[in-house]
ChimeraX commands (.cxc) that place a marker at each C-alpha (Angstrom):
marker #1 position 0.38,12.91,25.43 radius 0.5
marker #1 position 0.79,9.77,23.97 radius 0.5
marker #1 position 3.71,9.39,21.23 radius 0.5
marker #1 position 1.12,8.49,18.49 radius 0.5
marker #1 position -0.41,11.96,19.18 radius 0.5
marker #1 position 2.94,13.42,19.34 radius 0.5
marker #1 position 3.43,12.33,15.89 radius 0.5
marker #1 position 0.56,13.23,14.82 radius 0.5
marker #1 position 0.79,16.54,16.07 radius 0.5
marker #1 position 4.62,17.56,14.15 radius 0.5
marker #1 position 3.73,16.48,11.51 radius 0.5
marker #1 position 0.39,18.45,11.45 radius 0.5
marker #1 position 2.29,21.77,12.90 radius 0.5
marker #1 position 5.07,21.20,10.06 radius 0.5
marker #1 position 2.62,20.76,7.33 radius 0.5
marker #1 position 0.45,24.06,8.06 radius 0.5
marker #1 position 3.66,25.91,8.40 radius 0.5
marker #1 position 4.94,24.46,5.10 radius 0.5
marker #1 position 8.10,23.14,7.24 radius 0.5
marker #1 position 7.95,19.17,6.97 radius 0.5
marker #1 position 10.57,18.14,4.80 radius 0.5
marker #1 position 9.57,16.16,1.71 radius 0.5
marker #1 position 12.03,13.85,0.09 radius 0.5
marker #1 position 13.85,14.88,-3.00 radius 0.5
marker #1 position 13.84,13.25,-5.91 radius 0.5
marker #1 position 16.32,10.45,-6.76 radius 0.5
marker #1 position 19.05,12.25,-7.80 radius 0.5
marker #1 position 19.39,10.62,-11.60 radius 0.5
marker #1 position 15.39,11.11,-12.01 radius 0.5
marker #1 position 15.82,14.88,-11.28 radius 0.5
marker #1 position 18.80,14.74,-13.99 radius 0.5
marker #1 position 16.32,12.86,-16.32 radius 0.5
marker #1 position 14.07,15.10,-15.98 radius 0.5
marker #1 position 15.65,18.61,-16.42 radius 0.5
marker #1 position 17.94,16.99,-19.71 radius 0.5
marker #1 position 14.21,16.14,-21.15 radius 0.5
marker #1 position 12.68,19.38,-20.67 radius 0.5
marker #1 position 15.77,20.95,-22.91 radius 0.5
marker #1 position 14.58,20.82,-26.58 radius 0.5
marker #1 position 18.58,19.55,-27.47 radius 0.5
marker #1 position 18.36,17.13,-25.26 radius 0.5
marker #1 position 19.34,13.36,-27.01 radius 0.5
marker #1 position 19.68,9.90,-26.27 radius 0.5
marker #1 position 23.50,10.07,-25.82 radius 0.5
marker #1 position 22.93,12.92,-23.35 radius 0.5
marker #1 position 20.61,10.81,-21.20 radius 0.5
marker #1 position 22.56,7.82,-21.94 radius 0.5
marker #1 position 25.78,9.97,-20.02 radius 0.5
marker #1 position 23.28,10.82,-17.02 radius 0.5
marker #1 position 21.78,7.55,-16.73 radius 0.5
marker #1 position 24.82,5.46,-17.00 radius 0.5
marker #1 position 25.96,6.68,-13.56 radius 0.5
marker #1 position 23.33,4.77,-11.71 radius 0.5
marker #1 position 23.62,1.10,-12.63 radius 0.5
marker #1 position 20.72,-0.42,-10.64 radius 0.5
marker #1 position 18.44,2.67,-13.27 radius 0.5
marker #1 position 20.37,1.62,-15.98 radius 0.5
marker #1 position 19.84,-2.45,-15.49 radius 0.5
marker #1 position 15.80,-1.66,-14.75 radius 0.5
marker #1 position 15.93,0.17,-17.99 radius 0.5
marker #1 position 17.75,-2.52,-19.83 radius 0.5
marker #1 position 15.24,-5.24,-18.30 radius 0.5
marker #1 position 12.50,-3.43,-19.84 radius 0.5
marker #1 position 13.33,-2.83,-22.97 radius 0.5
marker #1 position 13.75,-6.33,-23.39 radius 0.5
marker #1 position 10.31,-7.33,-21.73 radius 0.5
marker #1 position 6.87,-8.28,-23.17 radius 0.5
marker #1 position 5.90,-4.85,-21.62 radius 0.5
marker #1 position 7.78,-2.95,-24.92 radius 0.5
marker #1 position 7.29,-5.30,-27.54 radius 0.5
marker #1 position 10.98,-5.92,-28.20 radius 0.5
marker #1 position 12.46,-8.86,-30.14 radius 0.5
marker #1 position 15.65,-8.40,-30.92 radius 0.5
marker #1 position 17.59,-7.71,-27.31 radius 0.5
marker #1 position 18.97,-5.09,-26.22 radius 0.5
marker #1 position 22.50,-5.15,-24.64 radius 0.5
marker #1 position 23.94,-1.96,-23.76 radius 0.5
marker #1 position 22.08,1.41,-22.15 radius 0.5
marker #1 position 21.91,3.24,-25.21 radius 0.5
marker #1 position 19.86,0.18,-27.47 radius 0.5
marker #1 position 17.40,0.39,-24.46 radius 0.5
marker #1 position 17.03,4.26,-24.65 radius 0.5
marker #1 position 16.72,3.64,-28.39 radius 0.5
marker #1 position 14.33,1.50,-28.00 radius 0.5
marker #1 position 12.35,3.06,-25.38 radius 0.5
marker #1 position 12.53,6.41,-27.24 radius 0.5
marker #1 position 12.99,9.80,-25.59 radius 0.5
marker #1 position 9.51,10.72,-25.08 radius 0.5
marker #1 position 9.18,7.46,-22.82 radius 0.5
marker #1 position 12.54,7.76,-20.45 radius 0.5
marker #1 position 11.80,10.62,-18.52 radius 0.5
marker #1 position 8.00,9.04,-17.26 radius 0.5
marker #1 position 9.70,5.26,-17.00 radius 0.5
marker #1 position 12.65,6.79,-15.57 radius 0.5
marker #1 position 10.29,8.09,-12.57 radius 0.5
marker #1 position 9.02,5.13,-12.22 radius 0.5
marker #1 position 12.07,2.72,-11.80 radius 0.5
marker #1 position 13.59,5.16,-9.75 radius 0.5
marker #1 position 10.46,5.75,-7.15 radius 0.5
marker #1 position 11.98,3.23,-4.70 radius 0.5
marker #1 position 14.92,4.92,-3.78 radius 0.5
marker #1 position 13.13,7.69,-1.60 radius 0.5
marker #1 position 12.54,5.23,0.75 radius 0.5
marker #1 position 16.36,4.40,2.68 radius 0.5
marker #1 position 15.65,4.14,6.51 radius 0.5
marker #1 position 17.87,2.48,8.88 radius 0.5
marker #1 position 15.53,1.69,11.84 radius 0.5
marker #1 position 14.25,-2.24,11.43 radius 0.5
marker #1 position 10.97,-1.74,12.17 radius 0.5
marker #1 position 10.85,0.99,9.66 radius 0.5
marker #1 position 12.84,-0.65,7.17 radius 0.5
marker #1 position 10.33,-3.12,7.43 radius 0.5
marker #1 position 7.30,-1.12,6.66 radius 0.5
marker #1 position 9.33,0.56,3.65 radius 0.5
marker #1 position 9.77,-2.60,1.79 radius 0.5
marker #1 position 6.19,-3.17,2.42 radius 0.5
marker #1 position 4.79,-0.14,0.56 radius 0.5
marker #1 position 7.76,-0.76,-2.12 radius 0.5
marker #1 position 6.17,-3.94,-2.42 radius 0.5
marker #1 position 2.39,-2.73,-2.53 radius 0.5
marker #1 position 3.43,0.17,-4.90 radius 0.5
marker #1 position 4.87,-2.61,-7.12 radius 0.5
marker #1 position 2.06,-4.77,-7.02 radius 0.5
marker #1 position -0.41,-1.86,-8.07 radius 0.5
marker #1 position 1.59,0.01,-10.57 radius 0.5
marker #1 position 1.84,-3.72,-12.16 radius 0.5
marker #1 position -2.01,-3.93,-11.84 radius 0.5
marker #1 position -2.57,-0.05,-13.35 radius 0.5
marker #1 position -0.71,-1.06,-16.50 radius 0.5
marker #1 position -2.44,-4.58,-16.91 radius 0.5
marker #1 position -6.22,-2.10,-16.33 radius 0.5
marker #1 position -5.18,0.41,-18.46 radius 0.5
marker #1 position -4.12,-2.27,-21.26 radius 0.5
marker #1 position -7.53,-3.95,-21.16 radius 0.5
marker #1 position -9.37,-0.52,-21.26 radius 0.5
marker #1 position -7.19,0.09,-24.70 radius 0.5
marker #1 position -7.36,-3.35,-25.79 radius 0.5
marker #1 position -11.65,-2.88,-25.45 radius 0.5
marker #1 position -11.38,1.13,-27.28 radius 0.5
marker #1 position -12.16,3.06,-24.17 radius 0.5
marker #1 position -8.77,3.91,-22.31 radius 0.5
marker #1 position -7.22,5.62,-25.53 radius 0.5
marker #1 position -6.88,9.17,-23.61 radius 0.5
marker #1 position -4.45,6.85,-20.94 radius 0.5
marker #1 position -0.97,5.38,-21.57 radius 0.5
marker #1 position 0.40,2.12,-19.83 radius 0.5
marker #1 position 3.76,3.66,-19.02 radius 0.5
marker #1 position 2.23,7.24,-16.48 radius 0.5
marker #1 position 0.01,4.29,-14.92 radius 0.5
marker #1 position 3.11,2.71,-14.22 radius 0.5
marker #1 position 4.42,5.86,-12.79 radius 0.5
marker #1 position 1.03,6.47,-10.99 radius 0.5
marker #1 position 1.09,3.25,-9.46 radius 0.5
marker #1 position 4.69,3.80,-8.32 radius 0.5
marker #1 position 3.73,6.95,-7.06 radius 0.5
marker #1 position 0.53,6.31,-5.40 radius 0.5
marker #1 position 1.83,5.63,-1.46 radius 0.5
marker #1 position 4.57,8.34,-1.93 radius 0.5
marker #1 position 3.14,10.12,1.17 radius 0.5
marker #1 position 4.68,7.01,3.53 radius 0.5
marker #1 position 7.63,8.40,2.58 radius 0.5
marker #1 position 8.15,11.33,5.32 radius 0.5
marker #1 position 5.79,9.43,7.89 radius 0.5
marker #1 position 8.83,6.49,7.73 radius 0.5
marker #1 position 11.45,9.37,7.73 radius 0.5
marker #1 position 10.21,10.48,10.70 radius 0.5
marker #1 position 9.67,7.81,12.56 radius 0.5
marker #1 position 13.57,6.68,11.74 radius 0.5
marker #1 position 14.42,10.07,12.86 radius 0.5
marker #1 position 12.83,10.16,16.29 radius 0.5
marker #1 position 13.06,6.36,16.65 radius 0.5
marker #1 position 12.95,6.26,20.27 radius 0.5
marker #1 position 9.25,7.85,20.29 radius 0.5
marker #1 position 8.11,7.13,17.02 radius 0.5
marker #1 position 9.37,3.60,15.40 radius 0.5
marker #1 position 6.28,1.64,16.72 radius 0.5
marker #1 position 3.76,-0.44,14.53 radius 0.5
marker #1 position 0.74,0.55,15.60 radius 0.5
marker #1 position 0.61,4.24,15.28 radius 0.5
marker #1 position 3.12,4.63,11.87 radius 0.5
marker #1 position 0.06,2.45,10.52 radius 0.5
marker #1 position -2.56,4.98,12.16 radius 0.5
marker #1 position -0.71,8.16,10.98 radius 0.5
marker #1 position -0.11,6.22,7.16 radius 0.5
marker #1 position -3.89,6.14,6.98 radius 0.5
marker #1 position -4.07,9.79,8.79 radius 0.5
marker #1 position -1.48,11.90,7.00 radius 0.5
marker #1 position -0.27,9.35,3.32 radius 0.5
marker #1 position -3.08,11.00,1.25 radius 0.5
marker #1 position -2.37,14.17,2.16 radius 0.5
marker #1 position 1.26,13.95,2.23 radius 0.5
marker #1 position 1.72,12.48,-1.35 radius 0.5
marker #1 position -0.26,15.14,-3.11 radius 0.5
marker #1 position 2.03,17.35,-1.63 radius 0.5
marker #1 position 5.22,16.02,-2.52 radius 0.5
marker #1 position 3.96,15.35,-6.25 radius 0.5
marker #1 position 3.18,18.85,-6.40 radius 0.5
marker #1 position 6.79,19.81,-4.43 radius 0.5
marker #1 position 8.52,17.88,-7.25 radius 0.5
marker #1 position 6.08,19.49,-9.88 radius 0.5
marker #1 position 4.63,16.68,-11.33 radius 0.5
marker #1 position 1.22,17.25,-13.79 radius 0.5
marker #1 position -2.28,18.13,-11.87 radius 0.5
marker #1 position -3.13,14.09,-13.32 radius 0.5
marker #1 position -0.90,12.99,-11.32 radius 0.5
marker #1 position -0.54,15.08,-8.02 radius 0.5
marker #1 position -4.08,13.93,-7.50 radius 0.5
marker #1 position -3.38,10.12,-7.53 radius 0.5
marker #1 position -2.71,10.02,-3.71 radius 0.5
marker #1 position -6.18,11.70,-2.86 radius 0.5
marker #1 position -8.24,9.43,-3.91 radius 0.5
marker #1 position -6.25,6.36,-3.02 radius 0.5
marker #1 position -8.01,5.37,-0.20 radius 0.5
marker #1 position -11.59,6.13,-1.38 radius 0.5
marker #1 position -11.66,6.64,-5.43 radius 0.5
marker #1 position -13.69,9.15,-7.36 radius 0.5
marker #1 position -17.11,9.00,-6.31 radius 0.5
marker #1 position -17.90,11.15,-9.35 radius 0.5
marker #1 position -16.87,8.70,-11.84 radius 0.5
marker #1 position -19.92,8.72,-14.42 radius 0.5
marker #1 position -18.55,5.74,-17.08 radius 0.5
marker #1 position -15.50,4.12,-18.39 radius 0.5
marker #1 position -15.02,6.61,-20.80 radius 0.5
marker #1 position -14.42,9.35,-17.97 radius 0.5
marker #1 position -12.06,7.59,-16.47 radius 0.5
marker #1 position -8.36,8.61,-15.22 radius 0.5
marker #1 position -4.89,7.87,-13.58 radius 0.5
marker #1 position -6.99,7.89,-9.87 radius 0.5
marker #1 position -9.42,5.72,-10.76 radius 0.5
marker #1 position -7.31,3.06,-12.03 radius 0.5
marker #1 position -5.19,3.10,-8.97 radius 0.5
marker #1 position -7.80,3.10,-7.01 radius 0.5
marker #1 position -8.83,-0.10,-8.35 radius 0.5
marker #1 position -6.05,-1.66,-8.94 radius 0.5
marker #1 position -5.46,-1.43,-5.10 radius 0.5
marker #1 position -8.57,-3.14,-4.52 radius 0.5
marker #1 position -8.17,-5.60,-7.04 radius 0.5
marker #1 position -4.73,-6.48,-5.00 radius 0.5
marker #1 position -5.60,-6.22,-1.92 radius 0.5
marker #1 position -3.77,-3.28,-0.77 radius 0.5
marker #1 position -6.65,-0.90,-0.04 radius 0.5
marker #1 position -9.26,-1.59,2.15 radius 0.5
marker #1 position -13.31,-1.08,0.82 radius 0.5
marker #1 position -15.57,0.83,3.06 radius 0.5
marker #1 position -18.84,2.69,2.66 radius 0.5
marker #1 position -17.71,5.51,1.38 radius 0.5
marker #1 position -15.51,4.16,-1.27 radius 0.5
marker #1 position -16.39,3.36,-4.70 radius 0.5
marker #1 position -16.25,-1.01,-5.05 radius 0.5
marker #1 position -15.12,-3.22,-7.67 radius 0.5
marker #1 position -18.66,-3.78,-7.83 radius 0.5
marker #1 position -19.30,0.09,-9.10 radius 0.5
marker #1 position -15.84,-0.25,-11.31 radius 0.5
marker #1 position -17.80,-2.72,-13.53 radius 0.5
marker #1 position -20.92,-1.68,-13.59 radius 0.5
marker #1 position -19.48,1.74,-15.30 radius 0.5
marker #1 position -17.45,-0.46,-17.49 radius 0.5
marker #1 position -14.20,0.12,-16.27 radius 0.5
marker #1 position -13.79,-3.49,-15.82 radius 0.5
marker #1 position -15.94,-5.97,-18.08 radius 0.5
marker #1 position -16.93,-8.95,-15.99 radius 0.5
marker #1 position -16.73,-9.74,-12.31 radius 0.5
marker #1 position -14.31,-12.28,-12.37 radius 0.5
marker #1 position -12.27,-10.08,-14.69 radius 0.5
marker #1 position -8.93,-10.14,-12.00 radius 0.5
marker #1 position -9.58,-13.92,-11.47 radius 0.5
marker #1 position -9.21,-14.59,-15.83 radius 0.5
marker #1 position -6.17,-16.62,-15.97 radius 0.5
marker #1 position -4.96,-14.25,-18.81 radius 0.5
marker #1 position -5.54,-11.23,-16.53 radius 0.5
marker #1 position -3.46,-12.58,-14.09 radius 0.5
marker #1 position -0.74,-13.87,-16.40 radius 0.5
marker #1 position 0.12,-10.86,-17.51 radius 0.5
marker #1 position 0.06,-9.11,-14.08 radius 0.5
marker #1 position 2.70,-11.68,-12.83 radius 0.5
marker #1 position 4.89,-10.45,-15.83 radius 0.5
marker #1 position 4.42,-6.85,-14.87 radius 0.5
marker #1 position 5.33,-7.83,-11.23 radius 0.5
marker #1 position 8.11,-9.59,-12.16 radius 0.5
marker #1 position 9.77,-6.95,-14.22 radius 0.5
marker #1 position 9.25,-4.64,-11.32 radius 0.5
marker #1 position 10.87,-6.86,-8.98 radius 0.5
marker link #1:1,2 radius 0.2
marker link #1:2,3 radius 0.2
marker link #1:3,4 radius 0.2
marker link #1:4,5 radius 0.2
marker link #1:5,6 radius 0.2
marker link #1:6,7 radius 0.2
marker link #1:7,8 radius 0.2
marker link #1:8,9 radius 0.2
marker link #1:9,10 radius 0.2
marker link #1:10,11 radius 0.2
marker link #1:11,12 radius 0.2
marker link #1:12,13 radius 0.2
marker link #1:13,14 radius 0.2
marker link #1:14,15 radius 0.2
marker link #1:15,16 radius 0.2
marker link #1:16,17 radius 0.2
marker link #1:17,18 radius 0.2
marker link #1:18,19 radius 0.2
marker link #1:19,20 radius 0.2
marker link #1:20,21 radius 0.2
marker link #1:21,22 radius 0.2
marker link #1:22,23 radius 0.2
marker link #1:23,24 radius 0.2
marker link #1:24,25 radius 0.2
marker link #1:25,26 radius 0.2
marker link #1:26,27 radius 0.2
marker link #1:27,28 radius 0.2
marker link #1:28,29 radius 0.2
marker link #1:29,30 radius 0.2
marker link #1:30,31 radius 0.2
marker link #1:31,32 radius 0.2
marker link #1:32,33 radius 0.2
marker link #1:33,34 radius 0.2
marker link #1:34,35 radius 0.2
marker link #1:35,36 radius 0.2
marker link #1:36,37 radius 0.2
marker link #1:37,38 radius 0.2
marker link #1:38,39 radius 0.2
marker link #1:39,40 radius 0.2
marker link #1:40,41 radius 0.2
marker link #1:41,42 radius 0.2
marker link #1:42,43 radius 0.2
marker link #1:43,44 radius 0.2
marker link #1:44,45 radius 0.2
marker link #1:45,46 radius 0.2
marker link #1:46,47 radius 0.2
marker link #1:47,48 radius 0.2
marker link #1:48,49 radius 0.2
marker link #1:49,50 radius 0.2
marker link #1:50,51 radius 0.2
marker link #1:51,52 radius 0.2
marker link #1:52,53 radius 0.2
marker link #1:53,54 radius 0.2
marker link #1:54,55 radius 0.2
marker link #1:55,56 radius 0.2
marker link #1:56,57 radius 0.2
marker link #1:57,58 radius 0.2
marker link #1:58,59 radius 0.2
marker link #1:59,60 radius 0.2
marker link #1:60,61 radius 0.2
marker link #1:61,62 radius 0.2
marker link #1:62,63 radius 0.2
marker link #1:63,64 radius 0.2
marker link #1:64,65 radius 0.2
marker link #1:65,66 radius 0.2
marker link #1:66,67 radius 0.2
marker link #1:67,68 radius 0.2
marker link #1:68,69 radius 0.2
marker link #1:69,70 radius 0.2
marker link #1:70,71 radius 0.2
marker link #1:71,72 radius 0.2
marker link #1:72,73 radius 0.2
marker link #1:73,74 radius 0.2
marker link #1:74,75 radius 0.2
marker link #1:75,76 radius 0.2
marker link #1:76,77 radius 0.2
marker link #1:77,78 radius 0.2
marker link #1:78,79 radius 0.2
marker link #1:79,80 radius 0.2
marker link #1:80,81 radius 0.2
marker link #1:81,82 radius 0.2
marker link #1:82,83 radius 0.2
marker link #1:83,84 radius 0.2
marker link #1:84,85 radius 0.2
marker link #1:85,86 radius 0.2
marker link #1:86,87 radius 0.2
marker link #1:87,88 radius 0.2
marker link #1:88,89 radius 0.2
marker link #1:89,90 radius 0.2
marker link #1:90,91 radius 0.2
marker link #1:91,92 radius 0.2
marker link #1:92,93 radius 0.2
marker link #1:93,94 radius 0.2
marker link #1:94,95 radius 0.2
marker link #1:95,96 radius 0.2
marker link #1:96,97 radius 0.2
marker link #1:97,98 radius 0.2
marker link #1:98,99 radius 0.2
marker link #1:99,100 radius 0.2
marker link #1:100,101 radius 0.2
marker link #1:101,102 radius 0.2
marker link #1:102,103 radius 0.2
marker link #1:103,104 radius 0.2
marker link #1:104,105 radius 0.2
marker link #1:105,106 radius 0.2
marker link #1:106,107 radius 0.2
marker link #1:107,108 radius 0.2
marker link #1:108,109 radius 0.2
marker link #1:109,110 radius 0.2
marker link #1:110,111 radius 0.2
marker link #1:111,112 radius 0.2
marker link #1:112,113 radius 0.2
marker link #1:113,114 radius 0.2
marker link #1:114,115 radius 0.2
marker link #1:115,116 radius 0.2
marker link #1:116,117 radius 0.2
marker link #1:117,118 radius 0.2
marker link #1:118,119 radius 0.2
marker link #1:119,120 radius 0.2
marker link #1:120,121 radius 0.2
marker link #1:121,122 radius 0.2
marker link #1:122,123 radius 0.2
marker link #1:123,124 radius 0.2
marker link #1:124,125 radius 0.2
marker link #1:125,126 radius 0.2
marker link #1:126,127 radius 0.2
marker link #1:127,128 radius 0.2
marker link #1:128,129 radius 0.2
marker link #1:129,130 radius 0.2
marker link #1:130,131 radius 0.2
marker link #1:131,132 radius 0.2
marker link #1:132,133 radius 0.2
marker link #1:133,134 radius 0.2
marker link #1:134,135 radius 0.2
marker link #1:135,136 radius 0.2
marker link #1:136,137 radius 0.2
marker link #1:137,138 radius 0.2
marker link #1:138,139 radius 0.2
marker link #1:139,140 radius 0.2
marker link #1:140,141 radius 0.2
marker link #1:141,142 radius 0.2
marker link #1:142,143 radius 0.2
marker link #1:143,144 radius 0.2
marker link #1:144,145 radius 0.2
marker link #1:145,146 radius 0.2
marker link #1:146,147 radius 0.2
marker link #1:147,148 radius 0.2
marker link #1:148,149 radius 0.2
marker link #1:149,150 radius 0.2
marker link #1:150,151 radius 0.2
marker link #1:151,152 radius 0.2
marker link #1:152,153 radius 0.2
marker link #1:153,154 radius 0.2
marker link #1:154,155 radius 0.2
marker link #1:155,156 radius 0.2
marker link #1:156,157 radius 0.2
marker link #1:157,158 radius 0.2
marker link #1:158,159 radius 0.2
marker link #1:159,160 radius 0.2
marker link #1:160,161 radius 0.2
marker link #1:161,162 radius 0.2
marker link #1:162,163 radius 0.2
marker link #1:163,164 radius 0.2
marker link #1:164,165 radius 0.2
marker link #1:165,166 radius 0.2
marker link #1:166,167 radius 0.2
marker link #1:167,168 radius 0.2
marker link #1:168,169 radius 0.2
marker link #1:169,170 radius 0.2
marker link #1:170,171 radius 0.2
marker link #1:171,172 radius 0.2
marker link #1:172,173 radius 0.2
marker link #1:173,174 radius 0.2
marker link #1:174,175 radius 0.2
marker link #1:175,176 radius 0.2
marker link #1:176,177 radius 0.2
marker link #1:177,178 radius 0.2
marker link #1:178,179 radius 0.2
marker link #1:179,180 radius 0.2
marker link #1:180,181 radius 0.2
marker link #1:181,182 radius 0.2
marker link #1:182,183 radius 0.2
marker link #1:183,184 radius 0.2
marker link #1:184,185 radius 0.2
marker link #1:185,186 radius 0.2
marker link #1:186,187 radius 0.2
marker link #1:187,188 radius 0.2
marker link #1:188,189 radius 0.2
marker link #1:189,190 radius 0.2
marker link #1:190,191 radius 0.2
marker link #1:191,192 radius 0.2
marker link #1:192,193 radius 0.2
marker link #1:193,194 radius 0.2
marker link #1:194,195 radius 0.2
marker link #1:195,196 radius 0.2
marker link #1:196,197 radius 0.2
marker link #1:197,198 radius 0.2
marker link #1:198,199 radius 0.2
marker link #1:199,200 radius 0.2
marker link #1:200,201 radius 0.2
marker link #1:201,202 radius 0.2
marker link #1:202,203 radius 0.2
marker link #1:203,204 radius 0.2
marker link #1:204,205 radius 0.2
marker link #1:205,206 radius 0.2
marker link #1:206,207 radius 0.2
marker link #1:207,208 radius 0.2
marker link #1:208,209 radius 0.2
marker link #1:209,210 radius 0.2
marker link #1:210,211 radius 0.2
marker link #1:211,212 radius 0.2
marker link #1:212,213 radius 0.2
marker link #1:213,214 radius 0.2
marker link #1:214,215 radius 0.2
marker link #1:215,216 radius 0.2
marker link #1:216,217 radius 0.2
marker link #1:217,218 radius 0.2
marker link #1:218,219 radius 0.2
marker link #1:219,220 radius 0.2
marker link #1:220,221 radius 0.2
marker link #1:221,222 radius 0.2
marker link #1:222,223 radius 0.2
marker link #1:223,224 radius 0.2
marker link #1:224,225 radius 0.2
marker link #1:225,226 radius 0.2
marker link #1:226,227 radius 0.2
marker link #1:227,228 radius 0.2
marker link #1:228,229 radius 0.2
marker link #1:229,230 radius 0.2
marker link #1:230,231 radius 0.2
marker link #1:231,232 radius 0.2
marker link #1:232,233 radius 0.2
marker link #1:233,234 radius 0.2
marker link #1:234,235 radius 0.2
marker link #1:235,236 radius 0.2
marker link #1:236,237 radius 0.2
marker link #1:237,238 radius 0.2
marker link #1:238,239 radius 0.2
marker link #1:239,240 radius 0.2
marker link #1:240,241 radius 0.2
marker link #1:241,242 radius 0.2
marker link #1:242,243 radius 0.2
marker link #1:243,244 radius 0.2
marker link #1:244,245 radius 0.2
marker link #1:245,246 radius 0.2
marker link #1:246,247 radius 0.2
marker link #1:247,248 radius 0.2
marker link #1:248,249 radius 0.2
marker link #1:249,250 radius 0.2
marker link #1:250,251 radius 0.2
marker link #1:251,252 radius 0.2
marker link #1:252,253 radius 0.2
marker link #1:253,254 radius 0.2
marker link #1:254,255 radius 0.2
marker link #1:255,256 radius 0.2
marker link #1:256,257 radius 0.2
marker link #1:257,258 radius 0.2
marker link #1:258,259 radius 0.2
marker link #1:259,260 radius 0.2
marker link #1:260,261 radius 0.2
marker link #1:261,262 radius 0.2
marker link #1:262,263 radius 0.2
marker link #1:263,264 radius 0.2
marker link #1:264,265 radius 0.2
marker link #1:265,266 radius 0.2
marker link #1:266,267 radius 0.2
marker link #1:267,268 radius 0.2
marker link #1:268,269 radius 0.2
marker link #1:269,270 radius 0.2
marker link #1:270,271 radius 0.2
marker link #1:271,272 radius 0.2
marker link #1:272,273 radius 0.2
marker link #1:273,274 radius 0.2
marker link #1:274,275 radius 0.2
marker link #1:275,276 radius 0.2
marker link #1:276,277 radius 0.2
marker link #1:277,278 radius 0.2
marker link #1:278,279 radius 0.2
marker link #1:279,280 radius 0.2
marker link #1:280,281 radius 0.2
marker link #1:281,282 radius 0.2
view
């Protein structure tokens, strides 16, 4: 059996027994996230939590000072970022600057593929938020918000993560090109709807990695449209998925108004304030 099988294979077997183990959640995000579900909860509490991881609490900082939140006056400590961000934002931006920390292998060659999907989930979660701000700008995207795109697109290749934890852990077999690629497009989908659901994150959501790939093919208009379909396209629109017959096209996106024109990624604003988004993510 070849060792591209092999793979295959465990990490089939552990998935139908319910044995493969998913990643955790950064350890400050989990924090985040309990302190926000307690109704006492305030920004001096998360302040405390957040404080203890300074590359968090830097993103943070960086954002509240960015086109992205409006703000004019800066901000120079943690706590006039939280301010400003305000608590019912933290806990989904939060998620999001902290998604790149699940992936910390030590293998090169796997290394190297993790800093390619941080790099693609950057480059789409920057691409979701500039989509979903045209859809609000144009009165149809007003049951979406800019920051759970973010966390959508940061979320969307989450399923690489065990594949690449894997691979580093059975490196001898495993840590090959050719078949971590084949078992990404195998097993990702699959994988990242079940570790969204593992770490109990909304139905919206869970579904993201699902359609990644291929996109809703029951998407009626723009005014039906979700946290999946914007991915979707804002993977195509970058480059970082792949169109085949049985995916829905750009083509399709605009001609149910989820994009306007056909050169709508090519519009130099478009594109200006995509580089923005990517550079605050960077």
């Amino acid at each position: 059996m070849s060792s591209q099988n092999a793979l295959y294979l465990l990490i089939d077997e552990r998935l139908k027994r319910d044995e493969l183990k998913l990643p955790g959640l950064p350890e400050t995000a989990e924090q985040v996230r309990n302190a926000t579900m307690n109704p006492d909860c305030n920004l001096h509490d998360l302040s405390h939590i957040i404080q203890q991881d300074t590359v968090l609490s830097a993103r943070l900082i960086r954002l509240a000072n960015s086109a992205y939140l409006g703000g004019r006056n800066k901000a120079e400590s943690l706590m006039q970022a939280l301010t400003r961000i305000g608590m019912r934002r933290i806990r989904t931006l939060a998620l999001a600057m902290a998604m790149e920390q699940v992936f910390k292998p030590d293998n090169d060659i796997v290394k190297m593929f993790s800093e390619q999907f941080i790099n693609e989930s950057r480059k789409i979660a920057a691409a979701s938020v500039v989509i979903t701000q045209d859809l609000q700008r144009r009165g149809i995207g007003h049951r979406l918000h800019q920051d759970v795109s973010l966390l959508a697109g940061m979320i969307s290749r989450i399923g690489v993560a065990p594949i690449l934890r894997m691979a580093n852990e059975f490196e001898d077999s495993f840590a090959n090109p050719s078949f971590i690629n084949e078992c990404i497009t195998q097993f990702s989908s699959a994988l990242g709807s079940n570790i969204l659901r593992y770490w109990q994150f909304t139905p919206n959501l869970v579904q993201v990695p699902l359609h990644f790939y291929k996109g809703r093919m029951e998407l009626d208009d723009a005014i039906t449209v979700n946290y999946c379909d914007i991915v979707h396209l804002a993977s195509l629109l970058t480059g970082n998925a792949k169109p085949n017959k049985n995916s829905v096209t750009v083509v399709e996106y605009q001609m149910r108004g989820v994009i306007k024109t056909d050169d709508f990624w090519q519009q130099e604003s478009v594109q200006e304030s995509y580089r923005q988004m990517l550079e605050l993510l960077s």
